[in-house]
C-alpha positions in Angstrom: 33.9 -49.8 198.2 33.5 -48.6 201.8 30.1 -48.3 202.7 31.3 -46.2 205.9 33.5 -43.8 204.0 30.0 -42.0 202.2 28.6 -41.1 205.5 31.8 -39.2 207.1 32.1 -35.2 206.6 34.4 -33.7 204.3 36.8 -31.1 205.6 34.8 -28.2 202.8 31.3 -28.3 204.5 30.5 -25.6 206.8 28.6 -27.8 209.6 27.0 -30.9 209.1 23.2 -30.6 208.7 22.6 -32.5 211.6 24.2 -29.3 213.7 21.4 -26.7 212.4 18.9 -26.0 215.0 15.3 -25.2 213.9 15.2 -22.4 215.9 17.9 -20.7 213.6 15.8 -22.0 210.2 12.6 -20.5 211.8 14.3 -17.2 212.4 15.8 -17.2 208.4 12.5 -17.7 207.5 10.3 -15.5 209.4 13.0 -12.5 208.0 12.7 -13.7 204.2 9.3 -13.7 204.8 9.3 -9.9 206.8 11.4 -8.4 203.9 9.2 -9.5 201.4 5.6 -8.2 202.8 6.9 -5.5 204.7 6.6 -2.7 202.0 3.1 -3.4 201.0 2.1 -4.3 204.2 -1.8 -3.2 204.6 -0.4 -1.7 208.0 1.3 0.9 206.0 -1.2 4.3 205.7 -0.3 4.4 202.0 0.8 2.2 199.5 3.9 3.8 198.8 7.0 1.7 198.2 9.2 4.8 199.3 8.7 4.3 202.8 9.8 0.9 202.9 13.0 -0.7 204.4 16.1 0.5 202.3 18.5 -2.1 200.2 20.9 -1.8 197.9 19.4 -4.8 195.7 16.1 -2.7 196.1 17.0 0.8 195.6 19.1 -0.2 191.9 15.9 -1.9 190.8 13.8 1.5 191.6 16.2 3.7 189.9 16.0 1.7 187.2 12.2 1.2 186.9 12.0 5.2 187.1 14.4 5.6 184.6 12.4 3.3 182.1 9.2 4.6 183.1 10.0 8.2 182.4 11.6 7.3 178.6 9.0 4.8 177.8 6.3 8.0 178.7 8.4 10.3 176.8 8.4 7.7 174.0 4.4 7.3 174.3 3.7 11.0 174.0 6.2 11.7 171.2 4.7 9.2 169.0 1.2 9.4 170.5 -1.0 12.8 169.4 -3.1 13.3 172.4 -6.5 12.7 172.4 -8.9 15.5 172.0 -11.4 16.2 174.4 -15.2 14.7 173.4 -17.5 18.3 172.5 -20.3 18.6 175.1 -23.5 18.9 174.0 -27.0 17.3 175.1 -26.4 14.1 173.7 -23.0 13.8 176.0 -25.2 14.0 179.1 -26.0 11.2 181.1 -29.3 10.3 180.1 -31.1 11.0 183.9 -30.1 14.3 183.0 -31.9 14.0 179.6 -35.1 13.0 180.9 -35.4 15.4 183.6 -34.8 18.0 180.9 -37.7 16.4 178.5 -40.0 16.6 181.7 -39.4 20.6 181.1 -40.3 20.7 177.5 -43.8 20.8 176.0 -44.9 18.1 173.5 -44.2 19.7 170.5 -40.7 20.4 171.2 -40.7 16.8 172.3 -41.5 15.9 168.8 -39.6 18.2 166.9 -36.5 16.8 168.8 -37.8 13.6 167.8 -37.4 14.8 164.2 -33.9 16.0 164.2 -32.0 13.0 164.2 -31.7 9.4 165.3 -30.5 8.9 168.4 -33.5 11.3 169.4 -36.1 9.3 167.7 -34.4 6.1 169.3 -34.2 7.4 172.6 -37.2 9.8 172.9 -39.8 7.3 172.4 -44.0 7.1 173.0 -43.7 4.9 176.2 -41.4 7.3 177.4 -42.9 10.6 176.1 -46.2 8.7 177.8 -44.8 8.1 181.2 -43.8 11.7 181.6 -47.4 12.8 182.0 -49.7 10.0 182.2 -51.6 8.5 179.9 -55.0 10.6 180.1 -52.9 13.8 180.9 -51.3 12.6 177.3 -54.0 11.7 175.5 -55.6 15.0 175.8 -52.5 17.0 175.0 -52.2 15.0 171.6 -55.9 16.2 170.9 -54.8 19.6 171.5 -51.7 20.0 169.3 -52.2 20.5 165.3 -50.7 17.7 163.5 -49.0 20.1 161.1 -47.1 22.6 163.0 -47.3 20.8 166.0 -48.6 23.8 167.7 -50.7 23.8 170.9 -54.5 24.9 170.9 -56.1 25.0 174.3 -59.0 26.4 172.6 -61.3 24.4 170.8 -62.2 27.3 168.4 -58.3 27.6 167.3 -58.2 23.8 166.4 -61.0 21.5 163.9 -62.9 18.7 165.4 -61.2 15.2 166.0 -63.1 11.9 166.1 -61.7 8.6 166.8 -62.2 7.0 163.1 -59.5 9.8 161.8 -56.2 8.8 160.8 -53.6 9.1 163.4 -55.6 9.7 166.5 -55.5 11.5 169.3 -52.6 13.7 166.8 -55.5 13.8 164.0 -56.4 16.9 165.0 -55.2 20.6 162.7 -55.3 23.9 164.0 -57.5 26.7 162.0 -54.0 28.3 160.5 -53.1 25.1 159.3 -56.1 24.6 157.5 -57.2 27.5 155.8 -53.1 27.5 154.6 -53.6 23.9 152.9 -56.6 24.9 151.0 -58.0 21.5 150.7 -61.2 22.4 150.8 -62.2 22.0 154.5 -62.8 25.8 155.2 -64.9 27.4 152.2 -67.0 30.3 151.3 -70.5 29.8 151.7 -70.1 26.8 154.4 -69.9 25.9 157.4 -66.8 24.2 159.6 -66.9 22.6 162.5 -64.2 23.0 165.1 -63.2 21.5 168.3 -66.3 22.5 170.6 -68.5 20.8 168.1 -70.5 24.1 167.1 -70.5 24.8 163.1 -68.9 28.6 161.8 -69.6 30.4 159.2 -66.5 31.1 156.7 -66.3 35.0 156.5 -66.6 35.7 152.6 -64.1 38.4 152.9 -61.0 36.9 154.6 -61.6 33.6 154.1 -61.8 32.9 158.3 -64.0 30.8 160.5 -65.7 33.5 162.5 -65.8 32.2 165.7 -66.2 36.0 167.1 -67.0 39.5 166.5 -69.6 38.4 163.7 -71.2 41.6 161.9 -75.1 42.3 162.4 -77.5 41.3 159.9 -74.2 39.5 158.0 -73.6 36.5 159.9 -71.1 35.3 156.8 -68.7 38.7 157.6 -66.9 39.9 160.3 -67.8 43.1 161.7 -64.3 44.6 160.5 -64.8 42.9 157.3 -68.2 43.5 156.2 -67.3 47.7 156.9 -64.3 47.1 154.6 -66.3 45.4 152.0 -69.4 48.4 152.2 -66.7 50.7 151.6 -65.4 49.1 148.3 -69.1 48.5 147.5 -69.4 52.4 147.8 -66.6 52.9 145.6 -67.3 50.6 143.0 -70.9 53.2 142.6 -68.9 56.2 142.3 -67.0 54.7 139.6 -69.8 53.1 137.7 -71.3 56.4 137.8 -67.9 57.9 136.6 -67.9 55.3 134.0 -71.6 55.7 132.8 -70.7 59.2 132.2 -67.9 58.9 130.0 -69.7 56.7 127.9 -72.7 59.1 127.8 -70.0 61.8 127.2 -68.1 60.4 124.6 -71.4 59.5 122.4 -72.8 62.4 122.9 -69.9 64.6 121.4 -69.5 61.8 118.4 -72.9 62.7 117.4 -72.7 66.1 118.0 -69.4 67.5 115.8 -69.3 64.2 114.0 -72.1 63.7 112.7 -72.0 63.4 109.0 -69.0 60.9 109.8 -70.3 57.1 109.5 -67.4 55.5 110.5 -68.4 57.8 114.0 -72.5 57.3 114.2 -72.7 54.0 113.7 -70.0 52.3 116.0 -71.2 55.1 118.3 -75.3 54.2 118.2 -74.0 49.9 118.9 -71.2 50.7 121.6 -74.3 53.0 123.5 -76.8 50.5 123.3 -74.4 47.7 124.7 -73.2 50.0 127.3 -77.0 49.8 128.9 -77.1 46.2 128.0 -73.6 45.4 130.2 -75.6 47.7 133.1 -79.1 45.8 133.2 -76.5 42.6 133.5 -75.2 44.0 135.9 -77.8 44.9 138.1 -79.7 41.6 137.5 -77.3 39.2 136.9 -77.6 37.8 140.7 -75.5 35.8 143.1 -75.8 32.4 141.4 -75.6 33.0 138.1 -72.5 33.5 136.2 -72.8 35.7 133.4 -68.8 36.7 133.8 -68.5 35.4 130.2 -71.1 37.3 128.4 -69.5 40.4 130.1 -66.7 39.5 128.7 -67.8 39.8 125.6 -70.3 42.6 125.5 -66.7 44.6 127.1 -64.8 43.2 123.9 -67.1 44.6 121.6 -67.8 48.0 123.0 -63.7 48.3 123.1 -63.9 47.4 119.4 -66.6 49.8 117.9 -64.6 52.5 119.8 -61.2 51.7 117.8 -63.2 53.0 114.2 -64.3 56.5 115.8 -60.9 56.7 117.0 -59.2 55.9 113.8 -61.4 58.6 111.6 -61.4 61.4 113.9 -57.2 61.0 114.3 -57.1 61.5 110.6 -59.3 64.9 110.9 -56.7 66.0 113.0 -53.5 65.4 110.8 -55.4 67.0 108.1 -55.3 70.6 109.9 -55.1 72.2 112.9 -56.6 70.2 115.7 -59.8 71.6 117.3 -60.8 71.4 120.8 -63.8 69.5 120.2 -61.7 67.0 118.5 -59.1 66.9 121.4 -61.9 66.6 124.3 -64.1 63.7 122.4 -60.3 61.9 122.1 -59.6 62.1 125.3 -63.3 60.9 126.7 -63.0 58.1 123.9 -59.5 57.1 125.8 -60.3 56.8 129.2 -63.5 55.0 128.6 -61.8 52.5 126.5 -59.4 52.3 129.6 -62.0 51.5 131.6 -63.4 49.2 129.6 -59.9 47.2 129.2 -59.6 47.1 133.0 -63.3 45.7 132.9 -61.9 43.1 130.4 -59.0 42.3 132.4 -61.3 41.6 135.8 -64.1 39.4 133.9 -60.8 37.2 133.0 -59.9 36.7 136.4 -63.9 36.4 137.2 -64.4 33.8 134.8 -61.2 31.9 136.4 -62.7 32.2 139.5 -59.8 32.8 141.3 -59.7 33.2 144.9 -59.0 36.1 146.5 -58.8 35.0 150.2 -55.0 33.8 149.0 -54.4 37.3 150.4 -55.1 36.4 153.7 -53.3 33.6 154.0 -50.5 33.1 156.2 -46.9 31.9 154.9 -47.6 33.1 151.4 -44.8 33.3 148.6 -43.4 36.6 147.7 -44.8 37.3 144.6 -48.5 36.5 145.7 -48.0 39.1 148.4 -48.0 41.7 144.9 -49.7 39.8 142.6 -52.9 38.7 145.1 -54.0 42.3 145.6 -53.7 43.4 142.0 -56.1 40.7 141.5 -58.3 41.7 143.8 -58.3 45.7 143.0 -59.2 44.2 139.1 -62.0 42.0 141.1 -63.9 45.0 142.9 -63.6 47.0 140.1 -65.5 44.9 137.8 -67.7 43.2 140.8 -66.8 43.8 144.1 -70.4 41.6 144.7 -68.6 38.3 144.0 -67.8 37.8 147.4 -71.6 37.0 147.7 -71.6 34.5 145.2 -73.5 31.4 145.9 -72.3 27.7 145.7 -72.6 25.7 143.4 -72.6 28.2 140.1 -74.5 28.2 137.5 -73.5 29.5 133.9 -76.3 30.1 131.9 
């Protein structure tokens, strides 16, 4: 083997190696080099391969990479439903924007927000709700809203007195509506309540209010409106006891008179008279304290049940003949005193279940208490309209 023969040229190379100058290697490279970074050079305004040096290599490879870009989209939104666009609402807003709008909104409507959902609960919270106005600023507002409705009561006299040792404080506090609606016992007839200035009211016996105002003369436990109201039902309820006594003066005086030799007539007659004055000296002495609805009650019941044997014997006189006036006149006298004395029934009931007729004035009430409350109360005046001076605690004797 001739060592020699490896290092001559054959007659296929181009040069020998030896022949290339680095000069012409430097300049190969520097263009490789040019072509590669010229069309994303950051010299370039845009990045935008359009503008860059044109080749055929180069401009296949772009129509191609349009080509496939295009069906590969087309692809995409064929198979793809597109997205639809999230609602806007206020919990989409950045939440900046939420507290700036919170800084608008009173505490109540703070709170109510609070109650609608989660994310308000969550995101709405005391530190926060705190930092909006301070903490002294927000101490006393929470004083100053009712608990219940969440309504605010600048004045003390719309809102009861809080204390530190109640449950929930500073938001301890109720507003008078509020109250008198729950009927728990903290505003009542005959006392008084204490509301946010610390002064004691009386509760008006007529509406069922605190009277912080407009209290009538002589009748610090009415309103002025009230108490003219209540002398005017007072008034009334003497006309018709007057109306009343003389129907049963009427009606026994007739009896005797054309039915005289009748003893199913005298007798009842004689009984029902004598507990008619007994029912009116009960009446007029039977006080604020004491309860003597029951033996009303009963004196009514048996007055209404002597009447029934009159009735029955003089309705036989007239189916024996022809009816006479004097028959027809001590009928109808017998009639509406017995009415009378039925709606007397009917009120000592409702006395006796000493119902509460202030219902009527309360706010928020359900629809059939709006009918049924001030039937109660017509049958209340009519039998005693003085029950709304009754004392605490009763007595039944």
């Amino acid at each position: 083997m001739d060592l020699n023969a490896a290092t001559q040229p054959h007659a296929s190379d181009v040069g020998p190696f030896h022949r290339i100058s680095p000069a012409r290697v430097a300049n190969g490279i520097r263009k490789t080099i040019t072509f590669i970074t010229e069309p994303l050079s950051p010299a370039r305004s845009e990045w935008d391969l359009e503008s860059a040096p044109s080749t055929p290599g180069l401009e296949k490879f772009r129509r191609w990479s349009t080509i496939r870009k295009s069906t590969d989209a087309s692809n995409v939104s064929a198979t793809r439903p597109a997205t639809p666009e999230e609602p806007r609402s206020f919990m989409t807003l950045p939440a900046e924007i939420q507290i700036v709008i919170l800084q608008h909104l009173d505490f109540g409507d703070i709170e109510r927000l609070r109650r609608s959902c989660k994310y308000w609960y969550n995101f709405a919270t005391p530190r926060l709700v705190r930092s909006i106005w301070g903490p002294d600023t927000f101490r006393a507002i929470l004083i100053r809203h009712c608990r219940v409705c969440l309504t605010y009561c600048p004045r003390d006299v719309t809102r009861l007195i809080t204390t530190p040792f109640d449950a929930g404080y500073p938001l301890s506090s109720r507003c008078v509506k509020c109250t008198v609606q729950s009927r728990d016992g903290t505003v009542r007839i005959g006392r008084k309540t204490t509301l946010g200035n610390f002064t004691d009211y009386w509760t008006c016996r007529w509406c069922g209010w605190p009277i912080t105002n407009d209290s009538s003369t002589g009748h610090p436990q009415f309103h002025k409106r009230c108490y003219d109201r209540y002398a005017i039902v007072l008034l009334a309820f003497f006309l018709l006891g007057w109306v009343q006594f003389f129907l049963g003066i009427a009606g026994s005086g007739l009896c005797w008179h054309y039915f005289r030799g009748d003893k199913l007539v005298l007798a009842p007659t004689i009984v029902g008279f004598l507990l008619m004055w007994f029912c009116i000296v009960l009446i007029m002495f039977r006080g604020n304290k004491v309860r003597t609805y029951h033996i009303a009650l009963f004196l009514e019941v048996a007055i209404v049940g002597l009447w029934i044997a009159p009735v029955y014997s003089i309705s036989n006189r007239l189916g024996d003949g022809a009816p006479t006036k004097s028959a027809i006149a001590t009928l109808v006298l017998i009639g509406v005193n017995m009415l009378f004395r039925v709606l007397n029934i009917i009120g000592n009931i409702v006395l006796i279940s000493e119902y509460d007729r202030t219902r009527h004035y309360v706010p928020r009430i359900p629809i059939w208490r709006r009918f049924m409350n001030p039937v109660l109360t017509a049958l209340i005046f009519w039998t005693y309209p003085q029950h709304a001076e009754r004392k605490f605690p009763p007595d039944y004797r």
